[in-house]
Steps between C-alpha positions, in 0.01 A plus 500: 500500500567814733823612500661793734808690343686713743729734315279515178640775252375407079572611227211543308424413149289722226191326428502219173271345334466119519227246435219817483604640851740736594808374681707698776826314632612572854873408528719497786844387519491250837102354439536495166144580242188567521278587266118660552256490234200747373218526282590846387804690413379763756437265780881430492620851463287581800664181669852616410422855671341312815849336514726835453575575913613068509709560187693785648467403873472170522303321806318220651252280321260216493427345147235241404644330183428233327660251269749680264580769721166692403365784806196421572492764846776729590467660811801752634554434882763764542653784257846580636504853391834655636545881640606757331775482669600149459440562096785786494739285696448232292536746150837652649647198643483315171 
C-alpha cells in the first residue's frame, strides 16, 4: 500500500533489537507509527542519519508499507526547509 504524507515531521527512535534484526520506530503524532527494520545495527544508524533534515524539517513523502505499519520504500517528495530568516522569527516570537 502507497501512502503520501504531506506534513511528515518523526520522531525517530534509537535502533532495538527484536526477533535477530534491528528495529527503528518512526513516530509521528497525526499518522501515528511506523517502524523500519534492518539486518544490522549499522544499517539503522545510517537510516536514522538519512532521516535527520525530515526530523528537524519535516516534508513531503511517499511510503510503501505493508501490513503492521512496516516501510518497505520511503521516498521524500519535498523537505520544507525554512530561511534563515523565517527560523529567527519563529525563535523570537515564541
Amino acid at each position: 500500500m502507497e501512502i503520501i504524507i504531506d506534513k511528515f515531521k518523526p520522531k525517530v527512535t534509537r535502533p532495538f533489537k527484536r526477533k535477530n534484526e534491528y528495529w527503528v520506530k518512526l513516530i509521528d503524532e497525526k499518522e501515528g507509527e511506523f517502524i523500519m527494520k534492518f539486518k544490522t545495527p549499522l544499517e539503522a544508524e545510517d537510516a536514522i542519519y538519512g532521516l535527520l533534515d525530515l526530523q528537524v524539517y519535516g516534508g513531503k513523502v511517499k511510503l510503501k508499507v505493508r501490513e503492521g505499519n512496516v516501510i518497505e520504500d520511503l521516498e521524500v517528495l519535498e523537505l520544507y526547509k525554512p530561511s534563515a530568516k523565517e527560523l529567527v522569527d519563529e525563535y523570537f516570537t515564541d
